[in-house]
C-alpha positions as CSV (number, residue, x, y, z in Angstrom):
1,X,186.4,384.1,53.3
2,X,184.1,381.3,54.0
3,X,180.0,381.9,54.2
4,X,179.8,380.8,58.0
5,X,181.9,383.4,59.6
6,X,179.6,386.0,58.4
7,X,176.0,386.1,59.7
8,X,172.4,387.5,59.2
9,X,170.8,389.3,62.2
10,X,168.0,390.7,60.8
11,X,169.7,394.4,60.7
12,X,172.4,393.7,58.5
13,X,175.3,391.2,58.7
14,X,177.5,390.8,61.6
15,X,181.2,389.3,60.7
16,X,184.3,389.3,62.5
17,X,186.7,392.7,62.6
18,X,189.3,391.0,60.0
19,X,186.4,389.7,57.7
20,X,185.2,393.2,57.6
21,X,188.3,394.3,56.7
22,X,188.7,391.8,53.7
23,X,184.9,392.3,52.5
24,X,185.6,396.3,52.7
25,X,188.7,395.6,50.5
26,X,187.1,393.6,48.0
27,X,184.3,396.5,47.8
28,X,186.7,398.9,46.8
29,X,188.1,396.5,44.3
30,X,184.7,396.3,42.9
31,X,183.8,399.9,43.2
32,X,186.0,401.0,41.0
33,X,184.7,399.1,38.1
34,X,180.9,400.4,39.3
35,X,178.9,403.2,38.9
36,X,178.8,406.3,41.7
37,X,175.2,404.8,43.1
38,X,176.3,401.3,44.1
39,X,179.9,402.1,45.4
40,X,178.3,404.6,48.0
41,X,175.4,402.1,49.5
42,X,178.5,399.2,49.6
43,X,180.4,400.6,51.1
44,X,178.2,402.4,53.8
45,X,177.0,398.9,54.5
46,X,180.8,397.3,55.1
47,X,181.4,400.6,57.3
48,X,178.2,399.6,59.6
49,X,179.4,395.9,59.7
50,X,182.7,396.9,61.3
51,X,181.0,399.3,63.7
52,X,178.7,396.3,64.9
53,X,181.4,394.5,65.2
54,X,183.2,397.3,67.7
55,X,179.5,397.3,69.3
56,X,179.6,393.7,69.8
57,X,183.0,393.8,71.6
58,X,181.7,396.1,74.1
59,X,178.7,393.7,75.4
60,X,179.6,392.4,78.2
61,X,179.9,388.1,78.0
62,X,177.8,386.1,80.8
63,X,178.1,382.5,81.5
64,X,175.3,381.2,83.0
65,X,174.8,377.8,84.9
66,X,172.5,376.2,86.7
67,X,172.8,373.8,90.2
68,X,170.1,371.6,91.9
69,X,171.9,372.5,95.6
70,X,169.6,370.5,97.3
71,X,169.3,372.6,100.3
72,X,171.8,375.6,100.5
73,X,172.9,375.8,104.4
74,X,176.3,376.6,104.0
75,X,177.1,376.2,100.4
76,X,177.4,379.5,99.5
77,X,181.6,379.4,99.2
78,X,181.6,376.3,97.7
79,X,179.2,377.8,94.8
80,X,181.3,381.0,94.5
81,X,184.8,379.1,94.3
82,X,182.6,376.5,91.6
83,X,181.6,380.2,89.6
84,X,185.2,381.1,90.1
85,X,187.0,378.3,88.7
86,X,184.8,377.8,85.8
87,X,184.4,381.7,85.0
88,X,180.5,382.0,85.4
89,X,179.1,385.2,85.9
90,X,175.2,384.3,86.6
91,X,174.6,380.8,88.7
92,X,171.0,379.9,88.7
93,X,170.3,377.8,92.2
94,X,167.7,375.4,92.4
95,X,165.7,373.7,95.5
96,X,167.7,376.2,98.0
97,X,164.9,375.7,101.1
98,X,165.0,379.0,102.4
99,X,162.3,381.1,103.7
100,X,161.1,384.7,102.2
101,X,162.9,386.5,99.8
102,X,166.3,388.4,99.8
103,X,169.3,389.8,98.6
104,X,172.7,389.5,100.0
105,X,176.7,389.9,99.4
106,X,178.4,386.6,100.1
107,X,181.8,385.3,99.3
108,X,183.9,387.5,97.6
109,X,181.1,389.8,97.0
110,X,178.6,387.8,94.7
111,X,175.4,388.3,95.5
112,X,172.8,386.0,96.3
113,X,169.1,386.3,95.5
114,X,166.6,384.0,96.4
115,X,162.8,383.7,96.8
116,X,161.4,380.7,99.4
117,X,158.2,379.6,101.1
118,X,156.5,382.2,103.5
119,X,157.7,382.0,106.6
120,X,155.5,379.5,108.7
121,X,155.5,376.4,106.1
122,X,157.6,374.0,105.7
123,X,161.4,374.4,104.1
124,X,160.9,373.5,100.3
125,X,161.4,374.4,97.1
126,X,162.9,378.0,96.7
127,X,165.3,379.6,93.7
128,X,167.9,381.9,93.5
129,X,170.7,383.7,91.7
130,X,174.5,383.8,92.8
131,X,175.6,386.7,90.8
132,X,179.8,387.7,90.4
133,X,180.9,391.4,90.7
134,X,181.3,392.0,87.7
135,X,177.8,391.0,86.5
136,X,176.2,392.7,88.7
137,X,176.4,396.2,87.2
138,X,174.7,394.9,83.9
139,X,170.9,393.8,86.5
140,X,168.4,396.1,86.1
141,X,165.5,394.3,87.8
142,X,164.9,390.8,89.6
143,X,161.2,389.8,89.6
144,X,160.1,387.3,92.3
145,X,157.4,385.1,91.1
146,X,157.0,382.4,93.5
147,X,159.1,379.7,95.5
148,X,159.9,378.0,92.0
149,X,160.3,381.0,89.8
150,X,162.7,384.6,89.9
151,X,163.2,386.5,87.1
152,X,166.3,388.8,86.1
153,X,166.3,390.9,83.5
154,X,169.9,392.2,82.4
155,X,171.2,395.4,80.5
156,X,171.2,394.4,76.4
157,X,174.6,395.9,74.7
């Protein structure tokens, strides 16, 4: 067992399922030559290590990106088969020049957000999110801030 596969989170350590395992053996190797006191707390804390570790499994994994699009007209299948081929879930667009804000299903059913200028100026500026299926379950909220700023804020596991 090496040092670096386990880690501190602030809670407790978090380690992989078989590193669990091992460190819960070696406690029980120990135990036995301990008193009643220390066995108990040991092993409680392995036991929680391996249910974080079942906890951890369960949270969903998002790959996030980002793309200056200069302009999105119709680049919205060439960004899904991009998020598709490379697996990302979350696809932050940049400089999309489109007008107001919205929410829409596009290819394949990601969903695109976006936030613009107010209609009546000029095409500039504007940001968005192309979001995949399966991500989309975990948004809770998207805040719109501006033309240069959205927010979204995601379920934690």
């Amino acid at each position: 067992m090496n040092l670096r596969q386990v880690q501190y989170t602030g809670r407790g350590f978090v380690c992989s399922s078989p590193i669990a395992q091992e460190l819960l053996g070696i406690l029980r190797i120990k135990r036995d030559n301990t008193g009643v006191q220390n066995k108990r707390t040991i092993t409680k804390q392995a036991e929680v290590a391996t249910e974080q570790n079942a906890a951890i499994r369960k949270t969903p994994e998002f790959r996030i990106a980002t793309w200056d699009i200069s302009g999105l007209g119709d680049k919205t299948t060439e960004i899904v088969e991009y998020m598709i081929k490379h697996k990302i879930t979350i696809m932050g667009v940049a400089d999309t020049r489109r007008k107001g804000q919205g929410i829409k299903k596009i290819h394949k059913d990601f969903i695109f957000t976006w936030r613009g200028t107010q209609p009546g100026e000029t095409n500039k500026h504007g940001v968005g999110f192309v979001i995949a299926p399966a991500a989309a379950k975990y948004i809770l909220e998207i805040e719109y801030t501006s033309e240069r700023i959205i927010h979204i804020r995601t379920v934690q596991g």
